[in-house]
BALOBA-1460 file (C-alpha; in Angstrom, 3 decimals):
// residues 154
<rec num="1" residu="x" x="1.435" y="24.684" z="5.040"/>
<rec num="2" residu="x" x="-1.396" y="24.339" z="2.645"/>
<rec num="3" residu="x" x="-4.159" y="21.246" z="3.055"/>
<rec num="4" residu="x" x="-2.763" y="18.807" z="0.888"/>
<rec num="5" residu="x" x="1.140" y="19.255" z="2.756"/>
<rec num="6" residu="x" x="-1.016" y="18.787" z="6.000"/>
<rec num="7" residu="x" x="-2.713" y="15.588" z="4.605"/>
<rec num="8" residu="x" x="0.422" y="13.941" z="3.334"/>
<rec num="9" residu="x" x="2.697" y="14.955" z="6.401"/>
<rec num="10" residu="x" x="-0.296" y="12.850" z="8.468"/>
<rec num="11" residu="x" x="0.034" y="9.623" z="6.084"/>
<rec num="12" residu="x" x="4.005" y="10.350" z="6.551"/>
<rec num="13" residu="x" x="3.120" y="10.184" z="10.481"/>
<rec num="14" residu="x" x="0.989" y="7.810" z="10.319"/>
<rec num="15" residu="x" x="2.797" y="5.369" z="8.466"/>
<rec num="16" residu="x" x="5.889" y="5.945" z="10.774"/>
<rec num="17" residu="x" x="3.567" y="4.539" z="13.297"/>
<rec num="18" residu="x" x="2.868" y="1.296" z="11.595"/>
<rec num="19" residu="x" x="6.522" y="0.904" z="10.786"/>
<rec num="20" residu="x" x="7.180" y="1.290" z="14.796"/>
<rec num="21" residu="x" x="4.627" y="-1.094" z="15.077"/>
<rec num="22" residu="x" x="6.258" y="-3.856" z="12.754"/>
<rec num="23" residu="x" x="9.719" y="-2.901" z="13.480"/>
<rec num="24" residu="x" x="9.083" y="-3.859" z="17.251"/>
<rec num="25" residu="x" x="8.268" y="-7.217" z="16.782"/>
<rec num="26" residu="x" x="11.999" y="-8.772" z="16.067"/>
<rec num="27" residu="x" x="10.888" y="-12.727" z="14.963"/>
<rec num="28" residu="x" x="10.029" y="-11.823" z="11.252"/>
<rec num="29" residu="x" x="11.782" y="-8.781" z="11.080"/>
<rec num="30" residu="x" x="13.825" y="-10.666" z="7.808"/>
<rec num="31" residu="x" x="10.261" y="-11.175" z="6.426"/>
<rec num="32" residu="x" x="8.939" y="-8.047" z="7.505"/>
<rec num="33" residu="x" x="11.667" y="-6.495" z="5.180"/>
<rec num="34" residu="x" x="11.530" y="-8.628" z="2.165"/>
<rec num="35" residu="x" x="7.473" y="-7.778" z="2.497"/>
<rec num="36" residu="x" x="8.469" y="-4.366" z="2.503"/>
<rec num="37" residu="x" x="10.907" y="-3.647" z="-0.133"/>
<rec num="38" residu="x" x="9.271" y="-6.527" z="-2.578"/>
<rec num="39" residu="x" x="6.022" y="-4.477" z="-2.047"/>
<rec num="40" residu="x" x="7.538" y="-1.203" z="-2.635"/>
<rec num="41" residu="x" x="9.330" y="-2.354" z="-5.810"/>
<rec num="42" residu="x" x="5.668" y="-4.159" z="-7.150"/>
<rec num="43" residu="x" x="3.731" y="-1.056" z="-6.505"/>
<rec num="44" residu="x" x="5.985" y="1.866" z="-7.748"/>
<rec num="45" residu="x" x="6.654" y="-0.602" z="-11.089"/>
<rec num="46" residu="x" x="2.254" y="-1.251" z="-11.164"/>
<rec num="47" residu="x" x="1.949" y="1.979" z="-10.480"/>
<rec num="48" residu="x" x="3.949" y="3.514" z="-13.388"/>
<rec num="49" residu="x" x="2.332" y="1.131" z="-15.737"/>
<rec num="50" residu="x" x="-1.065" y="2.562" z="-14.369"/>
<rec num="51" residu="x" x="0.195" y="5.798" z="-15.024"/>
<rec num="52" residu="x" x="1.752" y="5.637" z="-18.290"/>
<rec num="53" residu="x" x="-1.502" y="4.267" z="-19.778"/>
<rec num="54" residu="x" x="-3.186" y="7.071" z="-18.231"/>
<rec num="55" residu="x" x="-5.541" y="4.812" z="-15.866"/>
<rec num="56" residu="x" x="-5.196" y="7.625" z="-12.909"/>
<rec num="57" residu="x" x="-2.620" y="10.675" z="-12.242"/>
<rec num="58" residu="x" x="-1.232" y="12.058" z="-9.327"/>
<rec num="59" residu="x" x="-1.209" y="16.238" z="-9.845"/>
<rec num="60" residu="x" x="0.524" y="16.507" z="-6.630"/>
<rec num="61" residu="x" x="3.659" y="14.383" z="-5.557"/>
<rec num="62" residu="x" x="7.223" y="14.139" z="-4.414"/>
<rec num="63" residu="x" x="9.503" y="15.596" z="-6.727"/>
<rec num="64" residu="x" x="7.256" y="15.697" z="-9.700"/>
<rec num="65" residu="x" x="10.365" y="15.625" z="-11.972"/>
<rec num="66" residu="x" x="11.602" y="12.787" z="-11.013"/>
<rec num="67" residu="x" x="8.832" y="10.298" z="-10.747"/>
<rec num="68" residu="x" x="5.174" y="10.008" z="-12.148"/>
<rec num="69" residu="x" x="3.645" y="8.089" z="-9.210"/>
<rec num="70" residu="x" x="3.592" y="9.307" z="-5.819"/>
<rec num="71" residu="x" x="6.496" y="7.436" z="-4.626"/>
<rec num="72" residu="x" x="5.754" y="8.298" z="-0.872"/>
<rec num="73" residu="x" x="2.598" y="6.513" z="-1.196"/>
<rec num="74" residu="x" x="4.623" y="3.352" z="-3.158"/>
<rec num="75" residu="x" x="7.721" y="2.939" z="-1.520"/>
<rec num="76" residu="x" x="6.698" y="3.986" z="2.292"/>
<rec num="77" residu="x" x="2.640" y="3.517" z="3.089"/>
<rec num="78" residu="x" x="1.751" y="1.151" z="0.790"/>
<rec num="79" residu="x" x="4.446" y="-1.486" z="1.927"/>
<rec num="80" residu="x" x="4.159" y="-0.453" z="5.431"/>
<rec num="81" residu="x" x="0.573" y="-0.935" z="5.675"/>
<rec num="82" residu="x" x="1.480" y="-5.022" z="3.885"/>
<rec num="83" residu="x" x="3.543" y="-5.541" z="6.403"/>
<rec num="84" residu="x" x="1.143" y="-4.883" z="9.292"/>
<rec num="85" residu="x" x="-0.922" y="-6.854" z="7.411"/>
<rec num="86" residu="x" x="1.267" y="-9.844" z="7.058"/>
<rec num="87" residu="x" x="1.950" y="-9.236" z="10.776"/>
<rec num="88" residu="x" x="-1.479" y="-9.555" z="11.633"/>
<rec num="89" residu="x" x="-2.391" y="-12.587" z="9.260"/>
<rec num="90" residu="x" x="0.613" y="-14.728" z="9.941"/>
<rec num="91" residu="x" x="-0.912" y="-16.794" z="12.033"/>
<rec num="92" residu="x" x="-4.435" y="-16.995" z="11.253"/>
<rec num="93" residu="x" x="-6.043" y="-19.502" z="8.796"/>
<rec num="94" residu="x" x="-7.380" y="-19.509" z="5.429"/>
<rec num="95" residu="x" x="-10.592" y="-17.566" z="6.359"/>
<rec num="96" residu="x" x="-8.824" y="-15.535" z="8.920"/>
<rec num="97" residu="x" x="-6.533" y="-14.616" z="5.858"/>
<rec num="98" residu="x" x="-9.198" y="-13.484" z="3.383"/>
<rec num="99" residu="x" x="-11.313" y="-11.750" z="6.180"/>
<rec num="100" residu="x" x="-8.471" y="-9.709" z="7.031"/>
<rec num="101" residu="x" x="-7.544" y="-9.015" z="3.665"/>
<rec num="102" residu="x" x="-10.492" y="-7.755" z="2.542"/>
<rec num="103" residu="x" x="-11.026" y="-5.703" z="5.434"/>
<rec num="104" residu="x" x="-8.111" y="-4.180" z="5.238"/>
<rec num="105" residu="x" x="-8.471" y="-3.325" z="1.138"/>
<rec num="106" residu="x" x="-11.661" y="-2.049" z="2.480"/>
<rec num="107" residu="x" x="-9.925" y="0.453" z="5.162"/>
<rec num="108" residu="x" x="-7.312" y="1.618" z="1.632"/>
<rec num="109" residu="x" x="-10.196" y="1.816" z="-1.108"/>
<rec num="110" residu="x" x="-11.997" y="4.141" z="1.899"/>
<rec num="111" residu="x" x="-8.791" y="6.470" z="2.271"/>
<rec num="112" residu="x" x="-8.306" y="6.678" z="-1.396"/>
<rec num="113" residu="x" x="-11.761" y="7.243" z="-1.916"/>
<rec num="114" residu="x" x="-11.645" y="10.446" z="0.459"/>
<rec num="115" residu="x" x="-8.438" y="11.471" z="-1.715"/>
<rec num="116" residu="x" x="-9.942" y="11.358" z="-4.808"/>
<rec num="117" residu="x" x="-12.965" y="13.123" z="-3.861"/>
<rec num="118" residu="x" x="-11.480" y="15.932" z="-1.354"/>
<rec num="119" residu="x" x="-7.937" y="16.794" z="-2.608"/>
<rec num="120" residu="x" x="-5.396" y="16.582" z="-5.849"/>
<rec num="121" residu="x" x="-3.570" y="13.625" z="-4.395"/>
<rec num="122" residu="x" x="-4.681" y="11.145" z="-6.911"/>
<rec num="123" residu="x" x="-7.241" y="11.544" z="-10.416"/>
<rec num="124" residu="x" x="-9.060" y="8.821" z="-11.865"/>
<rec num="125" residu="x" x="-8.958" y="8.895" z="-15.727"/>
<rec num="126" residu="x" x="-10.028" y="5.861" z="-16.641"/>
<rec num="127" residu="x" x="-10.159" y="4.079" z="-12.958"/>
<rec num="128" residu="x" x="-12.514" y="3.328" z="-10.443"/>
<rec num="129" residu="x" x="-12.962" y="3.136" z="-7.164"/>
<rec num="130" residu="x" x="-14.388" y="-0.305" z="-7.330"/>
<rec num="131" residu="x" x="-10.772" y="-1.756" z="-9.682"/>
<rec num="132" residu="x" x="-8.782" y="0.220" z="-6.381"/>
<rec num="133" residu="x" x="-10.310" y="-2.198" z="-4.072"/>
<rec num="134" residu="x" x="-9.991" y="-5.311" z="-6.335"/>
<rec num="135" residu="x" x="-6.467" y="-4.198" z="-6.696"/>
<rec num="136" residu="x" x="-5.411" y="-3.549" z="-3.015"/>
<rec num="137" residu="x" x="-7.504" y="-6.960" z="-2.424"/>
<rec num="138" residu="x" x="-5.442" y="-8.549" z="-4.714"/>
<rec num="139" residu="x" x="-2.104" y="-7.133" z="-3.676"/>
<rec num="140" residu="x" x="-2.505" y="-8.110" z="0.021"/>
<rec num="141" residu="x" x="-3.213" y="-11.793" z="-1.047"/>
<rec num="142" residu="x" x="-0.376" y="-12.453" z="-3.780"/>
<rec num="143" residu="x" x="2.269" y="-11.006" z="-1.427"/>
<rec num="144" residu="x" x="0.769" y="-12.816" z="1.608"/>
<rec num="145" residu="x" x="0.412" y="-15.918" z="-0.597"/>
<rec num="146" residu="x" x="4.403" y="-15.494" z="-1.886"/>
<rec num="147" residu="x" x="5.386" y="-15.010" z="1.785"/>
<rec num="148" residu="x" x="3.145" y="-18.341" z="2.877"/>
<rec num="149" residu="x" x="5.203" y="-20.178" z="-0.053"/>
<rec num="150" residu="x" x="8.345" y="-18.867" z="1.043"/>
<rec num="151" residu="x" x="8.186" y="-19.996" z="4.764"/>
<rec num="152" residu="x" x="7.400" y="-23.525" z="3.912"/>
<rec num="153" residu="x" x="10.436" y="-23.744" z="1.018"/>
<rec num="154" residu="x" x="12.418" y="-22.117" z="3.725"/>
């Protein structure tokens, strides 16, 4: 197994281990999933746009004939790691909100950073590291803000 099969088979574990996390906690679990699958939908359809306009690539992913973007990152991390997010921030206030937010878009724009600068998993084009956090920052607070919404309609 070469390096960058090791690195993704650890995200792949890793991420399992969030989803065990979230999964275990049964009050939520329906918006634990709508998190989940709306974030994986919003991120793989982002990141194709992102792609197509050449913004970043990803040299090596999942069946590169298929899909552009690296689909385990979009449809499996990324969501998982919104969820633990929204399971951590469901309670807290405003300013616990934004504080956890940004620290965790600060924990993602760290990862990708190593990424970018030790494998092939993702190249910036025309993308920085600085419009990664603004965009994981950004992320985490529109779905948290749509699931806030949603619970008082509901």
């Amino acid at each position: 197994m070469n390096n960058i099969n090791a690195i993704i088979m650890c995200v792949v574990l890793f991420g399992c281990i969030l989803a065990a996390f979230w999964w275990t906690r049964k009050p939520g679990l329906r918006d634990w999933l709508l998190v989940f699958f709306l974030t994986g939908v919003l991120a793989n359809v982002q990141a194709m746009f992102y792609v197509h306009y050449g913004l970043f690539t990803h040299p090596y992913r999942w069946w590169p004939d298929v899909f552009a973007t690296n689909v385990m990152f979009d449809l499996f991390y990324f969501p998982t790691f919104i969820v633990l997010y929204n399971v951590t921030s469901r309670h807290s206030g405003p300013k616990g909100i934004v504080g956890q937010a940004v620290l965790y878009a600060a924990a993602m724009t760290f990862v990708e950073w190593l990424l970018v600068r030790f494998t092939d998993l993702i190249s910036y084009d025309k993308w920085t590291i600085g419009t990664t956090a603004i965009t994981f920052l950004t992320f985490l607070l529109l779905i948290r803000s749509f699931m806030s919404w949603l619970r008082r309609v509901d």
